[in-house]
C-alpha positions in Angstrom: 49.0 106.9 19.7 50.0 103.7 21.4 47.0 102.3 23.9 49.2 102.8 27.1 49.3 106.6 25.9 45.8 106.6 25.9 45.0 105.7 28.7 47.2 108.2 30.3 45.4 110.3 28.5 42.3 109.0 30.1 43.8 108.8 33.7 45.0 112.4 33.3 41.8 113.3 32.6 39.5 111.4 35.5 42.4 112.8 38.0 43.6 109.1 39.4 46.3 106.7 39.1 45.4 103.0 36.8 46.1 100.1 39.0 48.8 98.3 38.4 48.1 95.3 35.4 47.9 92.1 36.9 47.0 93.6 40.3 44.2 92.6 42.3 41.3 94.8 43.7 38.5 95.1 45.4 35.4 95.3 43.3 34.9 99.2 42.5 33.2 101.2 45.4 29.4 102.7 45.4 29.9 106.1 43.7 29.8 109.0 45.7 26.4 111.0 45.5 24.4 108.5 44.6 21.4 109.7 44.7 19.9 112.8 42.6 23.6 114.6 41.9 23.8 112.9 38.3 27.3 115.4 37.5 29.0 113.5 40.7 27.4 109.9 39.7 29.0 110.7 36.6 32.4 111.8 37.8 32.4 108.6 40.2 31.8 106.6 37.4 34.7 107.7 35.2 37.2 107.6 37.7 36.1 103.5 38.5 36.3 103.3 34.9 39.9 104.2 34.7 40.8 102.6 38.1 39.7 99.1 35.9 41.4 99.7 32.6 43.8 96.8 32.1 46.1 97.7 29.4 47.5 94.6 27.2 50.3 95.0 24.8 49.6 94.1 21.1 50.7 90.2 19.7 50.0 87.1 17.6 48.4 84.3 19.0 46.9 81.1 17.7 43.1 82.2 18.3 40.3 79.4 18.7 39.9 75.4 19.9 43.2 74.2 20.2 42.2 70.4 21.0 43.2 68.6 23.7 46.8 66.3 23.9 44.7 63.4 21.8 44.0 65.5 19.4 40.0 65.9 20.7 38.2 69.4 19.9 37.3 70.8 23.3 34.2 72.1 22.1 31.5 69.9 19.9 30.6 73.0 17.6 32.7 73.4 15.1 32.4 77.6 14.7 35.7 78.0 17.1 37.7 76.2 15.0 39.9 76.0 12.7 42.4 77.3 14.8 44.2 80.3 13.0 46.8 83.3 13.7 46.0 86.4 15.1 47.6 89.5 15.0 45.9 92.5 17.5 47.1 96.3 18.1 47.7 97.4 21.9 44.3 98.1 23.5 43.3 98.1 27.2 40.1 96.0 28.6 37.8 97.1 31.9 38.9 94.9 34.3 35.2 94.6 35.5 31.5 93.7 33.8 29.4 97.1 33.9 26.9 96.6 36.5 23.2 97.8 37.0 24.8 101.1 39.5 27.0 101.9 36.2 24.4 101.7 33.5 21.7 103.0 36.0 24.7 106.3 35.4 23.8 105.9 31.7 20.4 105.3 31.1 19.9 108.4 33.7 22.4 110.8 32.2 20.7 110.6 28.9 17.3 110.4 29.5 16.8 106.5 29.3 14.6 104.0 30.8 16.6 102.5 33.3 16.8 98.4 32.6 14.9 95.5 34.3 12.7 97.6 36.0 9.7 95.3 35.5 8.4 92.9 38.4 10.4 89.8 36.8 13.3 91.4 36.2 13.7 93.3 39.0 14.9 90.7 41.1 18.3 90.1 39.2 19.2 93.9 39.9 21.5 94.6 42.6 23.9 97.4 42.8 27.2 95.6 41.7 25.6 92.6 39.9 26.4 92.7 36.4 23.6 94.1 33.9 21.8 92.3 31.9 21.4 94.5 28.5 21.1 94.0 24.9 23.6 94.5 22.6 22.3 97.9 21.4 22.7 98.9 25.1 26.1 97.7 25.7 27.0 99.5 22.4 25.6 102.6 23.3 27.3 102.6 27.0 30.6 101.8 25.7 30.2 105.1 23.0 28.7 107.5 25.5 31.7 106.5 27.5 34.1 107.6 24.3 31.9 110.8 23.9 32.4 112.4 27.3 36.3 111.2 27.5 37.4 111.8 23.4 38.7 108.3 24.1 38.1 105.0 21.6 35.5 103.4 23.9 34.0 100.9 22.1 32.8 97.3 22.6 35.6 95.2 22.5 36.1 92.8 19.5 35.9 89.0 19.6 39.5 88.4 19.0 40.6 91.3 21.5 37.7 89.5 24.1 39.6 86.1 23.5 43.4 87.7 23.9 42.3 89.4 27.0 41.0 86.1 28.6 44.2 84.1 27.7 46.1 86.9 29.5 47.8 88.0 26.2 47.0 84.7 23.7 48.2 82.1 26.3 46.9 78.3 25.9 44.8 78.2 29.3 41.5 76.8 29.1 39.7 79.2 31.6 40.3 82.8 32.2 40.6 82.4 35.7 43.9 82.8 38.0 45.3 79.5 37.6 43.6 78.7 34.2 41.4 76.0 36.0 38.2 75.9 37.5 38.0 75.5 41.2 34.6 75.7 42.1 33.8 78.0 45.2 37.4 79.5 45.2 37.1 80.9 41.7 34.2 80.2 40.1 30.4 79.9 41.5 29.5 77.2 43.4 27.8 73.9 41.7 24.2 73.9 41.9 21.6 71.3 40.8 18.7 71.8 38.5 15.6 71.4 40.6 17.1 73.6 43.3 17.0 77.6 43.7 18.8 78.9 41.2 21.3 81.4 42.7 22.0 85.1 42.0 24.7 85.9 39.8 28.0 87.2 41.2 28.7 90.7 42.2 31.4 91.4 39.9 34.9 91.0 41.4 33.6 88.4 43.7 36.4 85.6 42.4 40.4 86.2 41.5 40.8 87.8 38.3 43.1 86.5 35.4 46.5 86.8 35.4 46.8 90.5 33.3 43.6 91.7 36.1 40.7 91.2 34.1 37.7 89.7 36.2 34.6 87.4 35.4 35.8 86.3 32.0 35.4 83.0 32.7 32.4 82.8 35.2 28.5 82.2 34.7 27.4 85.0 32.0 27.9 85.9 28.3 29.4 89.3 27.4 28.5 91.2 24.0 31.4 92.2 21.6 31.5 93.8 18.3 31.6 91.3 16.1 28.7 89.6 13.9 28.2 86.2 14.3 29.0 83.7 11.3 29.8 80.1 11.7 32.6 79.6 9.3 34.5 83.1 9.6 37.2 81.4 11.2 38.2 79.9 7.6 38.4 83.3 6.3 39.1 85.7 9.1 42.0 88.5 8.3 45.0 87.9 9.9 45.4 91.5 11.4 43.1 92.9 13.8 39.8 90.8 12.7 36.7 92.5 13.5 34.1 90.2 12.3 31.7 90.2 9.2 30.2 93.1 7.7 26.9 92.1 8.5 24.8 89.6 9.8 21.4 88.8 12.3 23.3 87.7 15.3 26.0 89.0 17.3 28.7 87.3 19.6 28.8 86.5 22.9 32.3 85.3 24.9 32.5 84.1 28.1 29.8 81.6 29.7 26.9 80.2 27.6 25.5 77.8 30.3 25.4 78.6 34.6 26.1 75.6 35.4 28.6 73.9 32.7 32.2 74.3 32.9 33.2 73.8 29.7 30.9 76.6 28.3 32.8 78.9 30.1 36.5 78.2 28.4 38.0 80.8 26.4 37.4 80.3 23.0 33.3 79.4 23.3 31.3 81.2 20.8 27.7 82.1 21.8 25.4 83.7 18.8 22.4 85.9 20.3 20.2 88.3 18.5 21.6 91.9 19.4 17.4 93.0 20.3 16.6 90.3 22.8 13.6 88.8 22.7 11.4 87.1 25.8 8.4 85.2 25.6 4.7 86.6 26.7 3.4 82.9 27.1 0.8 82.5 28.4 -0.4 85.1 26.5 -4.1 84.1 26.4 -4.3 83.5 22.2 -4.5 80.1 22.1 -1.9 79.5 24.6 0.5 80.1 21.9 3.7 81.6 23.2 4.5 84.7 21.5 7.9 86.3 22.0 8.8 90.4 21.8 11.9 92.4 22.3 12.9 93.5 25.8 11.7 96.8 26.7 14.5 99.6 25.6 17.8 98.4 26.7 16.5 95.4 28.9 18.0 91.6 28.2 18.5 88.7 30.4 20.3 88.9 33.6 22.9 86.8 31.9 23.5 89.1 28.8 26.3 91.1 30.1 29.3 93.4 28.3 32.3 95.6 29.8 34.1 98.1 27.0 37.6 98.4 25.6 39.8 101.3 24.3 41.6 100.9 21.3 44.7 102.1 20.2 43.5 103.6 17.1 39.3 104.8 16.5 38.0 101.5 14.7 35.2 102.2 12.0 32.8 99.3 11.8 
C-alpha cells in the first residue's frame, strides 16, 4: 500500500481532512477535554496527529555534507560524509515535534509517569513546547500511536529525517522556508552566553519548510531509528538504509547546539545514548559527580522526536 493510501486510511479513520503538503498552519490547538476525560484527550490527539501528517513521495538523493563551492566540508566531523546515494519508499512525516500536552496523552493513557515532573525540570514544560524524552520514550509514543491506528507509526529513520528536511533530497542547507537562517523571522533569536537562557519554542512558532514540516532546523535534536556509527556512511545500503544492527548510541537530527547555526543544517549527526543520563553532582561523596539515567521517560528539554508512517511495516 502506497504511503498516500495510508494515510487516507489514517484520515478516514480520525474523521478529518490532511492539510494540504506544503501548507502552512497554525500550531495544533489544546485538545478538547483536557482534563480527566482521557478517551476525548485521546481522540483530540489523533485527529492533530493526522491534521500534521506531511506525506512525501519516494526518491534518490545524494544524502550527507555536500561541501561548499571551494570544495570545503560544511561540517568538521567527518561521520556525515562521504556523500552517497539514497534511495527511500513514500512515507509521510508529522509536520510538528510532539509536545509535553501530546506525550502527557501517552504517559497517561498507559499508566506512565508523566515526564519532567521533577523541580528542575519542571520549568522546561509548557503545553506546546516540545518534550524532552529519551529515545525509549519517543519509541514507545510513536508505536502506541501505530497500535491504536493499525498504521506503521514508527520513529522515522535517519535518511527519511534528512529527505524530509531537504523538502524531498533538495541541496538547501537549513530546513527552513527559504533554506537560510534569518534569525528572529525563522529561527530563535541570538542570545549570548552569560545571559538568561531562553525557553525553547512552542512548536510551530517559525515558517515550516517548503513540503510543511516545522522545527527541523531550529534549536533541538530529534531521535530517529537509526544506531549511531561513525563510518556507516562508507557502507550504507543504497535502498531504504535504516542504520546498523546494533550499537550503544543512537541518532539525533536537527540541532546539536542553541545557539550555533551551523549545527542546525540538514545533514548534522548528533550521537546520544538512547537512556539519558544527568548528573547528581554535588552528590555529597567526595564531591565526585555521579551521573544516573532520567527517571522513566524523562531527557533533556532539548532531546525531542515527532514519528513517521511508512509505506510498508519496517522490522528493525
Amino acid at each position: 500500500m502506497t504511503s498516500s493510501r495510508l494515510v487516507a486510511a489514517f484520515l478516514l479513520y480520525a474523521g478529518v481532512h490532511a492539510l494540504a503538503m506544503g501548507a502552512e498552519a497554525s500550531p495544533p490547538p489544546t485538545p478538547a477535554g483536557a482534563g480527566n476525560n482521557l478517551d476525548a484527550r485521546i481522540q483530540a490527539l489523533l485527529t492533530n496527529v493526522t491534521g500534521s501528517l506531511r506525506p512525501l513521495k519516494g526518491g534518490t538523493f545524494d544524502m550527507g555534507d555536500w561541501g561548499d563551492e571551494h570544495g570545503r566540508y560544511y561540517d568538521m566531523e567527518t561521520s556525515s560524509r562521504p556523500l552517497h546515494k539514497v534511495t527511500l519508499d513514500g512515507f509521510s512525516m508529522m509536520a510538528y515535534k510532539v509536545t509535553y500536552e501530546d506525550f502527557d496523552v501517552f504517559t497517561d493513557a498507559t499508566g506512565k509517569e508523566r515526564i519532567a515532573m521533577d523541580d528542575i525540570y519542571i520549568k522546561s514544560r509548557a503545553p506546546k513546547r516540545p518534550a524532552g524524552v529519551s529515545w525509549h520514550g519517543a519509541k514507545a509514543y510513536c508505536l502506541w500511536l501505530g497500535t491504536l491506528t493499525k498504521l506503521p507509526f514508527d520513529l522515522p529513520t535517519e535518511a527519511q529525517w534528512e529527505y524530509a528536511a531537504r523538502s524531498g533530497g533538495k541541496r538547501v542547507l537549513f530546513a527552513t522556508n527559504n533554506g537560510k537562517i534569518e534569525r528572529g523571522r525563522n529561527f530563535p533569536k541570538e542570545w549570548q552566553h552569560g545571559e538568561k537562557e531562553p525557553s525553547l519554542s512552542e512548536v510551530g512558532r517559525y515558517p515550516p519548510n517548503p513540503v510543511g514540516i516545522y522545527g527541523m532546523s531550529e534549536e533541538t535534536g530529534e531521535w530517529v531509528q537509526d544506531w549511531f556509527d561513525p563510518t556507516y556512511y562508507n557502507s550504507s545500503p543504497k535502498k531504504n538504509p535504516r542504520g546498523p544492527r546494533i550499537g550503544t548510541e543512537k541518532v539525533q537530527r536537527g540541532s546539536g547546539s542553541k545557539s550555533s547555526e551551523i549545527s542546525a543544517a540538514v545533514f548534522m549527526r548528533i550521537n546520544r545514548e538512547p537512556q539519558t543520563l544527568q548528573t547528581t553532582f554535588p552528590n555529597g561523596i567526595g564531591g565526585e559527580e555521579v551521573m544516573i539515567p532520567f527517571p522513566g521517560y524523562s531527557s533533556y528539554d532539548v532531546d525531542n522526536f515527532r514519528c513517521a508512517v511508512n509505506s510498508l511495516r519496517i522490522i528493525y
